[in-house]
C-alpha atoms as an extended CHARMM CRD file, in Angstrom:
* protein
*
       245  EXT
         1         1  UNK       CA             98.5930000000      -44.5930000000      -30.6760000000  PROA      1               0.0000000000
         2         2  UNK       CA             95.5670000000      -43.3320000000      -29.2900000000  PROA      2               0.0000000000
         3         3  UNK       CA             92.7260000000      -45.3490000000      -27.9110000000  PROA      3               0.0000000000
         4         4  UNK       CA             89.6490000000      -44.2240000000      -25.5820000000  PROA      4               0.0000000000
         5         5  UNK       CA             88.4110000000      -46.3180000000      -23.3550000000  PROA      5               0.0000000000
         6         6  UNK       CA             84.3430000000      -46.2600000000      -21.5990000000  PROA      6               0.0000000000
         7         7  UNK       CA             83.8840000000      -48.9820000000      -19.4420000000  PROA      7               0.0000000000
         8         8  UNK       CA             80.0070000000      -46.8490000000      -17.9980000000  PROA      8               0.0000000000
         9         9  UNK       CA             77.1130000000      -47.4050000000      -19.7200000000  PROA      9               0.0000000000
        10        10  UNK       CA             75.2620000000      -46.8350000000      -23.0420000000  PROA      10              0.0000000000
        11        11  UNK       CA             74.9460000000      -42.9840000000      -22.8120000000  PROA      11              0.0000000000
        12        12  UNK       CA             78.5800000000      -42.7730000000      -21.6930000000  PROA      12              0.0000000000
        13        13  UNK       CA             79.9830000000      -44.7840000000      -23.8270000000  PROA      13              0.0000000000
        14        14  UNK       CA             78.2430000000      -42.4560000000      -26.8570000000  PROA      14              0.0000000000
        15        15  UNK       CA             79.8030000000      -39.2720000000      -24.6530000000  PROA      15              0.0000000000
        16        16  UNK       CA             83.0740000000      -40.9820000000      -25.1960000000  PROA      16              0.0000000000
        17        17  UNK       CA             82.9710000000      -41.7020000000      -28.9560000000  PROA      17              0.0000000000
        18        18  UNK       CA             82.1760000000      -38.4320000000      -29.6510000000  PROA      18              0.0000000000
        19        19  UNK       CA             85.0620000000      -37.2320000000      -27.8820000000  PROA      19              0.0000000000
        20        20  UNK       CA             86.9910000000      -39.8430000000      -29.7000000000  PROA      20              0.0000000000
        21        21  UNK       CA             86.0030000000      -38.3480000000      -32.6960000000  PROA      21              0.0000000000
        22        22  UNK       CA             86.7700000000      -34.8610000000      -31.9290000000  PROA      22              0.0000000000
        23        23  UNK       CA             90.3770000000      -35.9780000000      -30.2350000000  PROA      23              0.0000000000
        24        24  UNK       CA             90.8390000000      -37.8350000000      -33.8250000000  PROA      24              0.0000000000
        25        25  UNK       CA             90.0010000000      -34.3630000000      -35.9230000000  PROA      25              0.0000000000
        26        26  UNK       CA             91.9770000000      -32.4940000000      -33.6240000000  PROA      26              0.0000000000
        27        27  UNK       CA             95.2180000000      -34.3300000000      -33.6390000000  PROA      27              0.0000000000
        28        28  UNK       CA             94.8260000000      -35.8870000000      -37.1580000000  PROA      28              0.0000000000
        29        29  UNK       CA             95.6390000000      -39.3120000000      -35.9640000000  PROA      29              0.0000000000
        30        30  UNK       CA             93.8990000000      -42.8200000000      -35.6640000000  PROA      30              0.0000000000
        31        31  UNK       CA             91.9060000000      -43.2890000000      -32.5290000000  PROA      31              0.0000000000
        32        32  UNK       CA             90.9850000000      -46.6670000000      -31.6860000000  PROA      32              0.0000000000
        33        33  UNK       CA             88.1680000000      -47.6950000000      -28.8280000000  PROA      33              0.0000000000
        34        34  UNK       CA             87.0620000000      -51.1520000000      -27.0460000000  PROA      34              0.0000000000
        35        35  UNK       CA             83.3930000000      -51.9710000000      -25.7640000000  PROA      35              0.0000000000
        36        36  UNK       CA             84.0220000000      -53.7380000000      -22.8510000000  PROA      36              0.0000000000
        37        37  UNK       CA             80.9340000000      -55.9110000000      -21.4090000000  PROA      37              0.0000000000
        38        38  UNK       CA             80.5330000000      -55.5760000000      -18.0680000000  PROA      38              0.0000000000
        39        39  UNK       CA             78.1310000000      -54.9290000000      -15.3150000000  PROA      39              0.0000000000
        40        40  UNK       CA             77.1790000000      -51.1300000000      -16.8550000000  PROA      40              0.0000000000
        41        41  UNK       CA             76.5650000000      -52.9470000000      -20.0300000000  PROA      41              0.0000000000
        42        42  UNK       CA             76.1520000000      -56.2570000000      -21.0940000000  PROA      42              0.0000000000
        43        43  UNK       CA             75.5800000000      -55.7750000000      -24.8900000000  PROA      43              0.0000000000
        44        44  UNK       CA             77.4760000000      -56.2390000000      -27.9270000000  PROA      44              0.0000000000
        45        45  UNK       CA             78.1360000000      -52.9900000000      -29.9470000000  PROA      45              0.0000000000
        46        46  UNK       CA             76.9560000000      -54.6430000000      -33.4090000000  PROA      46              0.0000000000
        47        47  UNK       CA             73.7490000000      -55.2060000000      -31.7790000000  PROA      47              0.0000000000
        48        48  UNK       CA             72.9710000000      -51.4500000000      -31.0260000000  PROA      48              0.0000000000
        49        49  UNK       CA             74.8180000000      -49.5180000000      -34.2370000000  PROA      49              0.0000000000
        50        50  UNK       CA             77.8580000000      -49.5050000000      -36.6660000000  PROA      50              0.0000000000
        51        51  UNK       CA             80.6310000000      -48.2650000000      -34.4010000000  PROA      51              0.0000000000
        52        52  UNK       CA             82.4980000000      -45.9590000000      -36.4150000000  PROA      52              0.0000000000
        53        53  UNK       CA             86.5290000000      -47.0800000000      -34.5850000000  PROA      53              0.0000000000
        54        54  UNK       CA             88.5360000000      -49.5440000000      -34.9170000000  PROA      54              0.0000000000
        55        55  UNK       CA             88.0030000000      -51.9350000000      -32.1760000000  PROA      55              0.0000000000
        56        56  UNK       CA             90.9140000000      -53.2660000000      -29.5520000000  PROA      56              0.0000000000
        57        57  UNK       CA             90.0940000000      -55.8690000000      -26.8000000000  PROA      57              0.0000000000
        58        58  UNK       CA             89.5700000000      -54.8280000000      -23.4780000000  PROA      58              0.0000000000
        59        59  UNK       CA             92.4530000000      -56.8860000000      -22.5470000000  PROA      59              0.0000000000
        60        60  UNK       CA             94.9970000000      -54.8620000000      -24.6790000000  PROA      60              0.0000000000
        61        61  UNK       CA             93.8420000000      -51.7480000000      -23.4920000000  PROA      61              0.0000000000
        62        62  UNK       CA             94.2410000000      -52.6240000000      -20.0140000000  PROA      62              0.0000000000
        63        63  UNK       CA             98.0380000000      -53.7750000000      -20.6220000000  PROA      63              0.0000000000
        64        64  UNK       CA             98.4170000000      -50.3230000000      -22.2000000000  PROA      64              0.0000000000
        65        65  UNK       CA             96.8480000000      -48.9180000000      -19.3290000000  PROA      65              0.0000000000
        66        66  UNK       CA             98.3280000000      -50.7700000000      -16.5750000000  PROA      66              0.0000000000
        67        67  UNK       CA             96.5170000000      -48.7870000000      -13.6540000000  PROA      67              0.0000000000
        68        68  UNK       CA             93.3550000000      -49.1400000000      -11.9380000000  PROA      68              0.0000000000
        69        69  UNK       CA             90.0840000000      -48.5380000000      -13.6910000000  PROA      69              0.0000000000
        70        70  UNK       CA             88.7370000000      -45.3200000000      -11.8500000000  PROA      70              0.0000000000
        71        71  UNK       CA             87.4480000000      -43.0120000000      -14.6850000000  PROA      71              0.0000000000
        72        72  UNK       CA             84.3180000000      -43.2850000000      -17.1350000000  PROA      72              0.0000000000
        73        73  UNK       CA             86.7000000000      -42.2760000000      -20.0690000000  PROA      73              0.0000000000
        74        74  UNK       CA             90.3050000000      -42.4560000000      -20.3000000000  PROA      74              0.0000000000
        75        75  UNK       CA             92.2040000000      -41.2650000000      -22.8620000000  PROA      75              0.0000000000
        76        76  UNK       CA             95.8600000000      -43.2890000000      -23.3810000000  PROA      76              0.0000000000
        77        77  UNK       CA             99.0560000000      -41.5680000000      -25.7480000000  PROA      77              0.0000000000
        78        78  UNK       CA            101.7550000000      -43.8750000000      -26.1140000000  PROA      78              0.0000000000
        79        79  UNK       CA            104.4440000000      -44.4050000000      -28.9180000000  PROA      79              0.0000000000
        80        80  UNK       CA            104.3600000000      -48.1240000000      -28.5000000000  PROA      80              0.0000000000
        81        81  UNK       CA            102.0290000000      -50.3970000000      -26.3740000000  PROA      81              0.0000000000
        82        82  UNK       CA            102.9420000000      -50.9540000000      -23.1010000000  PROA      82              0.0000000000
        83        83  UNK       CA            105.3360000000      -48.5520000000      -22.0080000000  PROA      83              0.0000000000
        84        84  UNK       CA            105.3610000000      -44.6300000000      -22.0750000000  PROA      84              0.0000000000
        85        85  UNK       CA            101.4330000000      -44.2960000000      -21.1770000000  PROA      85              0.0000000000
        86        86  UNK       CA            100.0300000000      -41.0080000000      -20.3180000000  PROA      86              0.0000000000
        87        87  UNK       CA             96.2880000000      -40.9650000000      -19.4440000000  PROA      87              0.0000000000
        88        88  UNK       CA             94.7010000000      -37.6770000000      -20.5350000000  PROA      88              0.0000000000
        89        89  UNK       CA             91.5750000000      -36.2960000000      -19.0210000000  PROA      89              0.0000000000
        90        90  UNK       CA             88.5990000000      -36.8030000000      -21.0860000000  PROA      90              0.0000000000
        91        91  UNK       CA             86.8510000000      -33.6550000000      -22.4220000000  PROA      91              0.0000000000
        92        92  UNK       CA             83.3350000000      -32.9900000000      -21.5210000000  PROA      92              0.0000000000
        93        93  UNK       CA             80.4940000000      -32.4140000000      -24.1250000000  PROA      93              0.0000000000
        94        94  UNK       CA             80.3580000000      -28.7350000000      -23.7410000000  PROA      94              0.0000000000
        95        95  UNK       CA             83.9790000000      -28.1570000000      -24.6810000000  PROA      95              0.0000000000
        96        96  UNK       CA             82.7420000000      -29.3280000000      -27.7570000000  PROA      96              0.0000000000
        97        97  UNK       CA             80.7650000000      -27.6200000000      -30.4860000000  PROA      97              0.0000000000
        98        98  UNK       CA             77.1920000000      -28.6810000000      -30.4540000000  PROA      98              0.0000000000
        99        99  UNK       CA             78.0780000000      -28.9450000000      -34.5630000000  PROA      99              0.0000000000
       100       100  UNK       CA             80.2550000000      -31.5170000000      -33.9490000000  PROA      100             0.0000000000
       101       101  UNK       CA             78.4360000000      -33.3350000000      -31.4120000000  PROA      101             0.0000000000
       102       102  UNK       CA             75.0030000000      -33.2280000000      -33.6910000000  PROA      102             0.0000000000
       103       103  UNK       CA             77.0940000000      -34.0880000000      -36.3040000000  PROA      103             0.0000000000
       104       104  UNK       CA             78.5180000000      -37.2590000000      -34.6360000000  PROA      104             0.0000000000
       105       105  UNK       CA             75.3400000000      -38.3640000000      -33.2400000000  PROA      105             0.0000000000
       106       106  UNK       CA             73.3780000000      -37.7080000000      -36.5840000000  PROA      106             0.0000000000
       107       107  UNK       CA             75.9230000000      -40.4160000000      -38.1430000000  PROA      107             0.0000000000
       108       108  UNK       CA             75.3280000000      -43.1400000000      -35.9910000000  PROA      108             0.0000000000
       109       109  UNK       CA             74.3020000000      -46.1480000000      -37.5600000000  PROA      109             0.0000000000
       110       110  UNK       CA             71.5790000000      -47.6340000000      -35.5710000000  PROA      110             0.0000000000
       111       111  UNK       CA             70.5370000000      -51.5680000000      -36.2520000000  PROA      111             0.0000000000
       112       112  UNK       CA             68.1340000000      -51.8100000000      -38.6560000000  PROA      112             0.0000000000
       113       113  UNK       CA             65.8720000000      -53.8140000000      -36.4280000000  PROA      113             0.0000000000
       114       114  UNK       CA             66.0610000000      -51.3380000000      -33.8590000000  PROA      114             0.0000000000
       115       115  UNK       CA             64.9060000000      -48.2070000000      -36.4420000000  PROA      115             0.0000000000
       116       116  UNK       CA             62.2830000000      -50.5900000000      -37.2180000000  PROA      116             0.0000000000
       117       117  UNK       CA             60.9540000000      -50.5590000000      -33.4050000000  PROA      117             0.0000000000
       118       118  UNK       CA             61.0760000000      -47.0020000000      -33.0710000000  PROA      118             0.0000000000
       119       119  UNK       CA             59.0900000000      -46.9950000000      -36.5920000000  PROA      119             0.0000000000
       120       120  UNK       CA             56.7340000000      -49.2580000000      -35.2350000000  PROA      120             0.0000000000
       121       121  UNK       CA             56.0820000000      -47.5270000000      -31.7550000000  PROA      121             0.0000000000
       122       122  UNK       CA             55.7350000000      -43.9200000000      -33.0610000000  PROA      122             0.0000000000
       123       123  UNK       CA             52.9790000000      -45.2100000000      -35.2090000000  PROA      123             0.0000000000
       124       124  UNK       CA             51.5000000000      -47.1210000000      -32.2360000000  PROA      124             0.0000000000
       125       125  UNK       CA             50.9800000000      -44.4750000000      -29.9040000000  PROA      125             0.0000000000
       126       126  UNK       CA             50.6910000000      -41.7250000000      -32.7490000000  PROA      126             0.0000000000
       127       127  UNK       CA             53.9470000000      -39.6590000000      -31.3710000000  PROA      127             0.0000000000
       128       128  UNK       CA             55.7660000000      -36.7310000000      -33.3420000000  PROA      128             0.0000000000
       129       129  UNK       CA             57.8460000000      -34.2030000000      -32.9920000000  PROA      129             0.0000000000
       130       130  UNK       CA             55.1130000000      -31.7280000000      -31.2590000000  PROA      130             0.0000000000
       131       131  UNK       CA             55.3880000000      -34.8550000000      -28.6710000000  PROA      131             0.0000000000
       132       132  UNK       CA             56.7480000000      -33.0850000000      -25.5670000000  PROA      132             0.0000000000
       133       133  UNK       CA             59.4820000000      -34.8970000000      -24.3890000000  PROA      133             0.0000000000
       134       134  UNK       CA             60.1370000000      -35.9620000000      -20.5330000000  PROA      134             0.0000000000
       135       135  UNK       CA             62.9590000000      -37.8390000000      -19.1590000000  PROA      135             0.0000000000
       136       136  UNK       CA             63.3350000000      -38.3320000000      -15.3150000000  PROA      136             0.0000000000
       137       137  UNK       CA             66.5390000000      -40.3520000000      -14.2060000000  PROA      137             0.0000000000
       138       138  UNK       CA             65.2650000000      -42.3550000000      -10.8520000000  PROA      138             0.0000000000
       139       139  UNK       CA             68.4470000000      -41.9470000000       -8.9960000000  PROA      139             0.0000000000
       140       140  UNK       CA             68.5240000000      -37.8320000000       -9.3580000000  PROA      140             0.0000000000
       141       141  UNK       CA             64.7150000000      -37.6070000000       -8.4200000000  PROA      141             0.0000000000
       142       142  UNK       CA             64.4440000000      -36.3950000000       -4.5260000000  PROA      142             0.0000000000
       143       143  UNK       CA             59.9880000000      -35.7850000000       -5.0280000000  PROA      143             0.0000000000
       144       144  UNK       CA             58.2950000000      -37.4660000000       -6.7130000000  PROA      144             0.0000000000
       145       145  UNK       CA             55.3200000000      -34.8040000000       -5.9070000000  PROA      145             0.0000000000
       146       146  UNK       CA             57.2820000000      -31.4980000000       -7.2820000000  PROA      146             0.0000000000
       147       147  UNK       CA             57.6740000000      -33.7860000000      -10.7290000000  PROA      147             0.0000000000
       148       148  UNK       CA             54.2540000000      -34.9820000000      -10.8190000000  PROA      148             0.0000000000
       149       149  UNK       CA             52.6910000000      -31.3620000000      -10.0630000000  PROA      149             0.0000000000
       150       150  UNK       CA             55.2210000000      -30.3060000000      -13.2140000000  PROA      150             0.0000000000
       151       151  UNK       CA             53.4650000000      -33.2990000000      -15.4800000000  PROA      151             0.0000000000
       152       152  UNK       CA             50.2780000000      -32.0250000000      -14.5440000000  PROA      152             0.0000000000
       153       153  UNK       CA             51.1330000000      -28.4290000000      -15.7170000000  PROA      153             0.0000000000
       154       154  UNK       CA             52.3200000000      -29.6830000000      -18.3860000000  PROA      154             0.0000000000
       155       155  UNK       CA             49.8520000000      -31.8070000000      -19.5460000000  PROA      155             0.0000000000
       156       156  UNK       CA             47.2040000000      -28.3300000000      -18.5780000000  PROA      156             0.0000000000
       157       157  UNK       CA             49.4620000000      -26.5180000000      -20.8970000000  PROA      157             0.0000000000
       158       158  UNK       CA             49.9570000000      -28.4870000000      -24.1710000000  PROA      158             0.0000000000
       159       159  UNK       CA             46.4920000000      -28.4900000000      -25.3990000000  PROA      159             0.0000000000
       160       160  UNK       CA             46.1270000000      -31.9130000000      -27.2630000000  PROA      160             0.0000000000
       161       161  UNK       CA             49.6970000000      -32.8150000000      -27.3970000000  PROA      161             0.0000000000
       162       162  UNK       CA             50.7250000000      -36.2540000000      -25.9960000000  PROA      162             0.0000000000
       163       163  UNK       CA             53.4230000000      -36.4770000000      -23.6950000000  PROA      163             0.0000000000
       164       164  UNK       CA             56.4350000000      -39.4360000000      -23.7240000000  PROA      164             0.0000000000
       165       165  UNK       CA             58.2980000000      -39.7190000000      -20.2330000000  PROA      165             0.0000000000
       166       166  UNK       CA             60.7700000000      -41.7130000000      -19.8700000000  PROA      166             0.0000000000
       167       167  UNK       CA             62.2190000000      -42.8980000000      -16.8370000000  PROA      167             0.0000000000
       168       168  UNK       CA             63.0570000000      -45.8940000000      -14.5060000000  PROA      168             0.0000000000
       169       169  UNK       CA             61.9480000000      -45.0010000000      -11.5140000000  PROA      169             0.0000000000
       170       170  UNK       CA             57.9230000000      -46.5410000000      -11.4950000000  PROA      170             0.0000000000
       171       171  UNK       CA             56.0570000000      -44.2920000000       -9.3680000000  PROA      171             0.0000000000
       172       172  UNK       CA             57.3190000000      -41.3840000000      -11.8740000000  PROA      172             0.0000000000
       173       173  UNK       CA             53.4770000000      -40.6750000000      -12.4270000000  PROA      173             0.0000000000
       174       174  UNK       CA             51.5760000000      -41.2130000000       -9.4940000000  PROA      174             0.0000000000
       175       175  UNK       CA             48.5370000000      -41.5700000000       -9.7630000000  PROA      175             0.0000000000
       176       176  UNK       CA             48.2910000000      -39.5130000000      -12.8730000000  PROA      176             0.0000000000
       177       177  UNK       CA             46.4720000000      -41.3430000000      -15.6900000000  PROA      177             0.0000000000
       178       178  UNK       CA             45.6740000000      -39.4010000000      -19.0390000000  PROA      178             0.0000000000
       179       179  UNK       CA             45.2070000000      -41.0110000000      -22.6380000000  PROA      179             0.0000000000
       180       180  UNK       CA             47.6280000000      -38.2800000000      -24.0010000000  PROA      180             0.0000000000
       181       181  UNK       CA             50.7720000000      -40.2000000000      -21.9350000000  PROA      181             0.0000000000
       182       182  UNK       CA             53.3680000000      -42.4240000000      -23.0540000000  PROA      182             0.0000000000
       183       183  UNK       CA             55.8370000000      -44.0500000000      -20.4550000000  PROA      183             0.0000000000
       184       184  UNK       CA             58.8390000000      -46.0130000000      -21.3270000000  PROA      184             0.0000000000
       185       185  UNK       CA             61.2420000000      -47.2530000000      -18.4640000000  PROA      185             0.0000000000
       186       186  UNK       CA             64.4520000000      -46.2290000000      -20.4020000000  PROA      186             0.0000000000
       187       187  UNK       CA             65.2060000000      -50.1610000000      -20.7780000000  PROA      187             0.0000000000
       188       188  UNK       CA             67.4810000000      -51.9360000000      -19.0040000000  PROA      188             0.0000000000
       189       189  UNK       CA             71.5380000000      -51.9410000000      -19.1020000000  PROA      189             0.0000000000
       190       190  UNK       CA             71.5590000000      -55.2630000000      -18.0190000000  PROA      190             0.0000000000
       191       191  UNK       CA             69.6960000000      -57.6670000000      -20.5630000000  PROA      191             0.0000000000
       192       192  UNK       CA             70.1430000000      -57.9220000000      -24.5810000000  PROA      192             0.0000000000
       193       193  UNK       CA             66.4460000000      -57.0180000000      -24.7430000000  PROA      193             0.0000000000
       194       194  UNK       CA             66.5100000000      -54.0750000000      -22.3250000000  PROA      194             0.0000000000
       195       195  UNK       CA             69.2880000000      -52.2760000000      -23.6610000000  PROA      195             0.0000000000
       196       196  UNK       CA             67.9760000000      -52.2190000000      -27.5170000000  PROA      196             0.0000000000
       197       197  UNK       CA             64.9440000000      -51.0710000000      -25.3270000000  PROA      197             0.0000000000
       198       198  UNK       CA             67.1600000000      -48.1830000000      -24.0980000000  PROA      198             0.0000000000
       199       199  UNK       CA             68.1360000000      -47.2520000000      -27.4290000000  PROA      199             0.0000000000
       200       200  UNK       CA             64.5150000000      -47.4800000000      -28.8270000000  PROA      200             0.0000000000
       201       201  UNK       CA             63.1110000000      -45.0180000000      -26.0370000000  PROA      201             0.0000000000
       202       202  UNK       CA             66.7060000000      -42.6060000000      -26.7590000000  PROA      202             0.0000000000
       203       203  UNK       CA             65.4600000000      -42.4770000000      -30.3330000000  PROA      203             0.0000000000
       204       204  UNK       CA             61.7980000000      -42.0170000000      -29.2220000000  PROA      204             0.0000000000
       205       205  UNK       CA             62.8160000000      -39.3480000000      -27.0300000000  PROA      205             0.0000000000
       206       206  UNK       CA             65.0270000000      -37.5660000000      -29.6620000000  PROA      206             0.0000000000
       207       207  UNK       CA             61.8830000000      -37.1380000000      -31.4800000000  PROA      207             0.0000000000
       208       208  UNK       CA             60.1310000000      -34.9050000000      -29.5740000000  PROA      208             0.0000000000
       209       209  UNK       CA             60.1610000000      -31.4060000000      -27.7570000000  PROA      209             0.0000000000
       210       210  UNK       CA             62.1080000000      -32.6130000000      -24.7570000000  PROA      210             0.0000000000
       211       211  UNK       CA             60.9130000000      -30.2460000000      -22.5090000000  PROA      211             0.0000000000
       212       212  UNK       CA             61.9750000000      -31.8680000000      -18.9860000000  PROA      212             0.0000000000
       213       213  UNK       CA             65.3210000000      -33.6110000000      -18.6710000000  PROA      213             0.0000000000
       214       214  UNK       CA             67.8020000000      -34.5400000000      -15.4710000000  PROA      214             0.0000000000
       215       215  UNK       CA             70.7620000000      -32.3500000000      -16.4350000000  PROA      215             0.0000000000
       216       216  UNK       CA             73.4750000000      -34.8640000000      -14.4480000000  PROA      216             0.0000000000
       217       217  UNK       CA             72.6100000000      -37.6740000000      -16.9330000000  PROA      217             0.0000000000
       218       218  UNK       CA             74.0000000000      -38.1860000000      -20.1880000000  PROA      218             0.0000000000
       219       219  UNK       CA             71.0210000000      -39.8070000000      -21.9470000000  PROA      219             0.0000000000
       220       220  UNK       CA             69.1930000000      -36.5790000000      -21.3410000000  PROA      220             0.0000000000
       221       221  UNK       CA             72.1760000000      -34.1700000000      -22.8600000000  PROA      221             0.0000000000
       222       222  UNK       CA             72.5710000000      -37.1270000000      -25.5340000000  PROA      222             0.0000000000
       223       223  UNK       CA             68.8590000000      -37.4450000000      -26.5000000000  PROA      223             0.0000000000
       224       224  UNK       CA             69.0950000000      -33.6290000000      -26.6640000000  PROA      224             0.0000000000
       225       225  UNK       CA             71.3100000000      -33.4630000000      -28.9630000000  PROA      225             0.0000000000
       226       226  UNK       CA             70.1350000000      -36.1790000000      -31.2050000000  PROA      226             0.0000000000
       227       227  UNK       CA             66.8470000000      -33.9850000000      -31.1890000000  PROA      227             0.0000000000
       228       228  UNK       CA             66.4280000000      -31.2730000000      -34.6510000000  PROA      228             0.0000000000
       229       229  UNK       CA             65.3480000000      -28.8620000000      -31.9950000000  PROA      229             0.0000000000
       230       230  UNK       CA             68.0410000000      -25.6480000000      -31.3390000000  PROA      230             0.0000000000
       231       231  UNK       CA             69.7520000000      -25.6990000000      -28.4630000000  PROA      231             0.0000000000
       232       232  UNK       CA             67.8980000000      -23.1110000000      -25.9520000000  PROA      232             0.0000000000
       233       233  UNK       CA             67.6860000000      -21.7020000000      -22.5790000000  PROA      233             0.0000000000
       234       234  UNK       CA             67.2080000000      -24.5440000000      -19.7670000000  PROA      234             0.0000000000
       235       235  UNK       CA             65.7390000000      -23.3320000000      -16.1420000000  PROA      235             0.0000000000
       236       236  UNK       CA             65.7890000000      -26.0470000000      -12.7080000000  PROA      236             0.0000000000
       237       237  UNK       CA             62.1400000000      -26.6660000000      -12.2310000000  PROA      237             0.0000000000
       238       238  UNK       CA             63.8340000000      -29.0240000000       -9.2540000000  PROA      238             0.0000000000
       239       239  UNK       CA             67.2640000000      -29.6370000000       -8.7660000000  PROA      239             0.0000000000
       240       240  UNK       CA             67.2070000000      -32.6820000000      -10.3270000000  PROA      240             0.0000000000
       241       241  UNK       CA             65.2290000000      -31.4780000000      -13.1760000000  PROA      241             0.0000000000
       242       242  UNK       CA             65.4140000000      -28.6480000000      -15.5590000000  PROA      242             0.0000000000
       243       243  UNK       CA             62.8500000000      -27.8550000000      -17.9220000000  PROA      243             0.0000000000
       244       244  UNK       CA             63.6670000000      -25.6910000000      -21.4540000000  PROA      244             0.0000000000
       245       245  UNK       CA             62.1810000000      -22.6350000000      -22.1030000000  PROA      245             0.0000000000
C-alpha cells in the first residue's frame, strides 16, 4: 500500500499529487493520499478541485506512519497497515518530466465556481495571455527597491501590455501606480474565502507570460507549469527573483 502524505500548503500539496501520480505510473500500483486541515491549510479539497486519489484520514495515515511529522511529503510502503513502514524520500518536480507534470496539472478539475471567478476577473481587468506575469513571494523578498526598479523596466518595456503581480507582501509596488497593473495578494491559506482566492490568482497567473517568479516557491514553479508557455531559460534578476528570458 502506498499513500503520500502533504500536510504544507496549497502549492505543496499539488507538488505532492503530482508525484503521487508519477510514483503510481511508475510502480503500477494504487496510491492513496489524505488532505489534512491544518494551520498551512484550512480548506476542504472538494472546495478547490476533483482530487484525482483515493482519500484516507489523516488519522490512518499517521498510525501507518507512527513517527513525527517533519517532512512536506512523505511517501509510506508497507504490506499491511501498521507495521513494516518505510518512509521514502519524496521526489522533486524536476526529476520529473515537465510532460508529466503539464499533463497532471492540465487535468485538474478545478470547482466550477472557482473557473467562473477567474472567467469573471480576466474580463474585468481585460487580462490575456500577452499579460506579463509577476509573482513575488513576501518572505523571499530582501528589497523591495531592486523589485520595484524591475516593475518599472518592465512596465518601460512592454509597450501597452498590462501587467498581473501577485504577491503578499503589500508594499510590493511602492509607490508605483499605472492603469496597465493588476495586483492580487495570492489569497490567504488560512480562510475558506482566501484560499479559493489563492487558486483564482494561480489560474490568473497561469494565464499569462510569467516573466518574474521567486524560484524557492512552489506556486511560482506550479503556476509555471500550468502556463501553455515552453519551458525557457530563467536568469536571477535578485536572488529571490528570477526573471525568464
Amino acid at each position: 500500500m502506498l499513500v503520500v502524505w502533504s500536510r504544507a500548503g496549497l502549492a505543496n500539496r499539488l507538488h505532492a499529487l503530482i508525484n503521487a501520480l508519477y510514483l503510481q505510473q511508475k510502480t503500477n500500483r494504487v496510491v492513496y493520499s489524505c488532505w489534512p486541515l491544518n494551520e498551512h491549510l484550512q480548506v476542504p479539497v472538494h472546495e478547490l478541485f476533483q482530487y484525482p486519489l483515493p482519500l484516507i484520514e489523516e488519522s490512518i495515515a499517521r498510525d501507518m506512519l507512527q513517527a513525527p511529522l517533519s517532512h512536506v511529503c512523505r511517501f509510506l510502503e508497507t504490506q499491511r497497515p501498521i507495521t513494516n513502514v518505510s518512509v521514502r524520500t519524496p521526489l522533486v518536480l524536476e526529476e520529473i518530466p515537465s510532460s508529466f507534470i503539464r499533463e497532471v496539472l492540465k487535468g485538474v478539475v478545478w470547482h466550477p465556481a472557482l473557473l467562473e471567478r477567474v472567467k469573471v476577473e480576466r474580463l474585468r481587468y481585460s487580462l490575456n495571455d500577452q499579460t506579463i506575469g509577476i509573482h513575488a513571494r513576501g518572505t523571499d523578498i530582501t528589497s523591495l527597491t531592486q523589485l520595484q526598479i524591475e516593475v518599472k523596466k518592465a512596465l518601460y518595456r512592454i509597450g501597452s501590455a498590462k501587467i498581473l503581480i501577485c504577491s503578499d507582501e503589500p508594499q510590493v509596488l511602492g509607490d508605483i501606480v499605472s492603469p496597465r497593473i493588476v495586483r492580487t495578494a495570492c489569497g490567504s491559506r488560512h480562510t475558506l474565502e482566501g484560499m479559493k482566492q489563492a487558486v483564482v490568482d494561480l489560474l490568473l497567473l497561469s494565464g499569462t507570460k510569467i516573466r518574474y517568479y521567486s524560484p524557492m516557491s512552489t506556486y511560482s514553479w506550479i503556476a509555471i507549469a500550468l502556463s501553455n508557455a515552453p519551458r525557457r531559460q530563467v536568469k536571477g534578476v535578485l536572488k529571490e527573483l528570477y526573471q525568464v528570458v
